[in-house]
Structures are given as C-alpha cells and as structure tokens.
C-alpha positions in Angstrom: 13.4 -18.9 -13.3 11.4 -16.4 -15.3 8.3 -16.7 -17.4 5.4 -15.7 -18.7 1.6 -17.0 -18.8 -1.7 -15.0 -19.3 0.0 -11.7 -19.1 1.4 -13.1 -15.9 5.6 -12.7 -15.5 6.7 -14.9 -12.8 10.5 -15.0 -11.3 12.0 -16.4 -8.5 13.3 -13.8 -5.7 15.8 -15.4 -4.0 15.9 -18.9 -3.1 13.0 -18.5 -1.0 10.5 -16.2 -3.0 8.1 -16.3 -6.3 6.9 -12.9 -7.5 3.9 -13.0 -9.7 3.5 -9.8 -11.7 1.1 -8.2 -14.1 2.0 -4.9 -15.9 3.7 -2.3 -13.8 0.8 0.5 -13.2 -1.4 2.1 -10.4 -4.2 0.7 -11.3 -7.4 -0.7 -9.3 -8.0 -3.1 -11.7 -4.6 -4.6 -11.8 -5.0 -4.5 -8.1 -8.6 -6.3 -7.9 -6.3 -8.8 -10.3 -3.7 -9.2 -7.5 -6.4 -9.4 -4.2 -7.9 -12.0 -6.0 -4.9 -14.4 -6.6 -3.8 -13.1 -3.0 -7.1 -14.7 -1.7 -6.6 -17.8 -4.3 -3.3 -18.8 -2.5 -4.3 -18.5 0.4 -7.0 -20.9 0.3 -5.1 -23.5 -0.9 -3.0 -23.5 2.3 -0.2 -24.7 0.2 2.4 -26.0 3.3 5.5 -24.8 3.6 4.0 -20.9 2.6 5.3 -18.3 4.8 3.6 -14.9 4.0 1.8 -13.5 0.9 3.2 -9.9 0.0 0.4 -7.9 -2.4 1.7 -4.7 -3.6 0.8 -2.6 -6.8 0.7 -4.9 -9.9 2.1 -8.4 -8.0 2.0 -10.9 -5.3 5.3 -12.7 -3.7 5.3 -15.6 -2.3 7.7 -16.4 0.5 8.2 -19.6 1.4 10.5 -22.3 3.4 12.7 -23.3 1.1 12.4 -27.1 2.3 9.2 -27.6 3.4 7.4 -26.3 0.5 9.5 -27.7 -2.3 9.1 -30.9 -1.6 5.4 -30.5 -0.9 4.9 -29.4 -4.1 8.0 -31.8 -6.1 9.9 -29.3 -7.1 13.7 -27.8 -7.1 14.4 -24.5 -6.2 16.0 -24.1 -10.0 12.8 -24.4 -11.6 9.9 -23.6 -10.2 8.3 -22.4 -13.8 5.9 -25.5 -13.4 4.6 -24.7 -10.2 4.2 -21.0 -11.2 2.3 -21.6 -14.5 0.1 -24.3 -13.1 -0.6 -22.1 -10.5 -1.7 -19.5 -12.9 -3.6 -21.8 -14.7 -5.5 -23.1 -12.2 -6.4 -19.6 -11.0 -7.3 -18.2 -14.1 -9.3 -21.1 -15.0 -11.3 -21.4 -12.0 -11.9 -17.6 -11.5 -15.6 -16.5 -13.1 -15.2 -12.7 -12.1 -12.3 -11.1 -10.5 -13.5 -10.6 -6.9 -13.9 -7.2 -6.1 -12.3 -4.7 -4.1 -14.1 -4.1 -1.1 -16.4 -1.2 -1.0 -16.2 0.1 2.6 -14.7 3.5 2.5 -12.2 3.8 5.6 -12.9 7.7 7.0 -9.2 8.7 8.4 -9.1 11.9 10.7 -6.5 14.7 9.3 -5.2 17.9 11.0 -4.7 20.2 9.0 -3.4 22.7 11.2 0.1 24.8 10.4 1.9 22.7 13.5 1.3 19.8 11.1 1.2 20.9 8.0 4.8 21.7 6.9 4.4 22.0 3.4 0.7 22.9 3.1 1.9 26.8 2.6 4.7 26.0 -0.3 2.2 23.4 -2.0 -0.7 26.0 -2.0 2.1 28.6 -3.6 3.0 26.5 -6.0 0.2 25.3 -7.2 -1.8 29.0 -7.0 -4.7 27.5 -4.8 -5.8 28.6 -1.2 -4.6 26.2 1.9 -8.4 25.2 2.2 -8.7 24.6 -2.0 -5.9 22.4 -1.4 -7.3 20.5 2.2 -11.0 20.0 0.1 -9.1 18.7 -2.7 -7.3 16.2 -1.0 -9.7 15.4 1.1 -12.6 14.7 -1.8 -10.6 11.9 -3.1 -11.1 8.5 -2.5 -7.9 6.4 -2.4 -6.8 2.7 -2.4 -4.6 1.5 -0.6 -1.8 -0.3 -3.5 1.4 -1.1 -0.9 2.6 -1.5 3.0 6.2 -0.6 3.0 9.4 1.1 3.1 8.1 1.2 7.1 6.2 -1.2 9.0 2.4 0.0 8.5 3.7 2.5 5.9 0.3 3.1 3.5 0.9 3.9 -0.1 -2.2 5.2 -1.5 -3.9 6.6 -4.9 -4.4 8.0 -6.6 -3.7 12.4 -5.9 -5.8 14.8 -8.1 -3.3 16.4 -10.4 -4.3 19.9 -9.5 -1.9 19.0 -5.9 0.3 16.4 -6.7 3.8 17.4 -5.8 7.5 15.5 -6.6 9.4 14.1 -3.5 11.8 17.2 -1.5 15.0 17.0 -3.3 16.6 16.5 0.2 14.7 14.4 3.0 13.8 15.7 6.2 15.8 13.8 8.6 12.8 13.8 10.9 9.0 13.1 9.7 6.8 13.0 12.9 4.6 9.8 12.7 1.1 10.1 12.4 2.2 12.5 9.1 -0.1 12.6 6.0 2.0 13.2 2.7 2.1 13.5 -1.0 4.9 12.7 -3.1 3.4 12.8 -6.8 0.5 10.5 -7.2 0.4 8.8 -4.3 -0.4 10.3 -0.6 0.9 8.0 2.2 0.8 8.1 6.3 4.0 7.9 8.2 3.3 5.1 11.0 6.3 6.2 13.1 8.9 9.1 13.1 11.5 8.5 10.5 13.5 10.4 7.6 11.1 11.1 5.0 10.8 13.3 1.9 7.0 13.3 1.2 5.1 16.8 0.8 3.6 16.9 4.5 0.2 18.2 4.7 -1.3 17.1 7.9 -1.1 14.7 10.6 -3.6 12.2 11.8 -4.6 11.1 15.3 -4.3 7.7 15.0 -1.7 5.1 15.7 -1.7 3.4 12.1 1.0 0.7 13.0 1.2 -1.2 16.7 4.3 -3.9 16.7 2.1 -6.2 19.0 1.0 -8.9 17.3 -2.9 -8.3 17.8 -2.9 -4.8 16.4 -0.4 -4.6 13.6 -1.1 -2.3 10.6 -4.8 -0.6 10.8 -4.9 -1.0 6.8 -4.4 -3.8 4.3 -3.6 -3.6 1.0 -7.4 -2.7 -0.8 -8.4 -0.6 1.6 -10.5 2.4 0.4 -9.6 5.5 2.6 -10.7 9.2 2.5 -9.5 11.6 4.5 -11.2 14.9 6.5 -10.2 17.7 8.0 -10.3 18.2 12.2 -9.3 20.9 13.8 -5.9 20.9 16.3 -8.7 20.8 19.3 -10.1 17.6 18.0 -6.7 16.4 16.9 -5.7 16.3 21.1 -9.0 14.9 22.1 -8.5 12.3 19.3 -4.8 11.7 19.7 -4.1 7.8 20.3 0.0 8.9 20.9 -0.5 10.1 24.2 
C-alpha cells in the first residue's frame, strides 16, 4: 500500500504499521503539521491502536494487526481507504494547524573540559573561542523533531551554521550519558552511555530517560529547549546520576 493525498504519502510498514509522511525536511512547520495529526489520532481512540510514533516530517501508526482491522473493515493489503479517509477527515476538520507549544524547556549544560571532548577541536575548526562557541549554542532555541536511535534519545534543531560540525568518521565506543552533542544541524542528548559519534560539547545534569514507567523520556517530540552553561561546581550539586 502506498499513496498519496494532500501532499500526504502514506505506506504500510510492516503488517502492523501506517506511516504518514509529508515532505522529508527539518522543518517546524512540517512538524506543527505532524503534532497536529498526532493529537487528531489520538482523539479518535481508534481501538486496536498501539502507539503513535511522531518524528521529523511523519507519524506511524502501530497497531494490532487484528483488533484494529476489523474495527475499522479493512485487510491488511489495502489499507489506502482507511489512510486517505483518515487524511481527509483531518484536513477537512482542521481550521488552523495547532501550534507548537511555546514553553521554552531551560536544560543545564557543563561546559567544562571533563565534558566537553570536542569543544577544543570544534572551536579550532571553526576559528571561534570555546566561550564564542558555548554562547552560540547556547542562544539557540531548538525543537525537539525525533526520540530515537536510544530510548529518550532527543534530536533537536536546528544548530547555527557558524558550529555545526559532521559526525566523527569513527564512533567513540563510549559516550557518557547525560552528553550534549552536535552532529551537523541537529544537537542531541545522550540518555545513557552508549557508542556514539556526535561532536560532544558538554554534559548535562539531568537524567533525560528513566525506564520506569512513571518517568520515561523528560522530552516529547515539540518540545522547545535551550540550553545554558553551569559551571562543574553546579554540575555535582545538580547531578541527578548520583
């Protein structure tokens, strides 16, 4: 199953998925799009729904494969009707694309050398001083457009040119969680130690993923964040690891 409806593509993933999708960008306006369809869904309470996935420029839609095909009379090899009408239905009833919230999520960073494992090459690089680099990043206010390849992972944009930096060639085996990073346009927070190629700038005190179910992932896709700067002192009084 694949089509197309009011610059919508939808496809099946799987036999138990439907991806929506609107142009592939980083883009808050494609993602005000996606939030709002997110929300649409999910007010329906359509049984037999398992999870809502928002990321970048689409929404998938996992479902049990039983339960909600026959709630909504159709067969797994074509579910193009229940896409479009879906799509339909949501564009018709929508008078303005809700937006993205405005709350601005203030995220502590360490800057500190301990921390900061590429601050020195990027500021090199780039021919601006460590704290040129830490204002920079830290002015920026960035949405949150994914949670992945980790549980809790954030992928956020958008960097300012002047200190976006490409992925390491070669992946640290060992990214400390609670690590701030930039890999091109996007800057990210590692929510637990893992491999990891991002440029590492910082670190931040907070636990950003708990696996027990009240806690989860302290961000959502649509977030606003912004970043700024603590010093290693207030890093240990702050630190939620210990």
């Amino acid at each position: 199953m694949r089509t197309s409806i009011n610059k919508w593509t939808i496809y099946s993933l799987g036999d138990h998925a439907i991806v929506f999708a609107l142009a592939p960008a980083i883009d808050p306006h494609i993602l005000q799009q996606i939030t709002a369809l997110h929300q649409y869904i999910e007010d329906k309470k359509i049984k037999g729904v398992l999870d809502l996935i928002p990321s970048y420029n689409s929404l998938t839609l996992v479902f049990d494969i039983c339960t909600f095909l026959e709630n909504i009379n159709q067969t797994n090899e074509d579910l193009t009707h229940f896409g479009e009408a879906l799509i339909i239905s949501f564009e018709k009833g929508k008078k303005e694309v809700q937006q993205l919230t405005n709350e601005i999520i203030k995220v502590p960073v360490c800057y500190d050398p301990i921390f900061a494992l590429d601050l020195f090459a990027l500021s090199r690089e780039k021919h601006l001083s460590k704290e040129a680099i830490i204002e920079i990043h830290c002015a920026s206010i960035y949405q949150v457009y994914s949670i992945g390849f980790l549980p809790g992972f954030t992928y956020m944009g958008t960097v300012d040119p002047q200190i976006q930096m490409p992925r390491h060639p070669k992946p640290r085996n060992i990214v400390p969680a609670g690590s701030v990073g930039i890999a091109g346009p996007q800057t990210g927070i590692y929510p637990a130690e893992s491999p990891g190629g991002w440029q590492i700038m910082g670190r931040t005190p907070w636990v950003v993923f708990d696996a027990r179910p009240t806690r989860l992932s302290k961000f959502k896709v649509g977030n606003r964040i912004q970043f700024y700067p603590i010093t290693k002192q207030e890093f240990d009084n702050m630190n939620e690891y210990n």
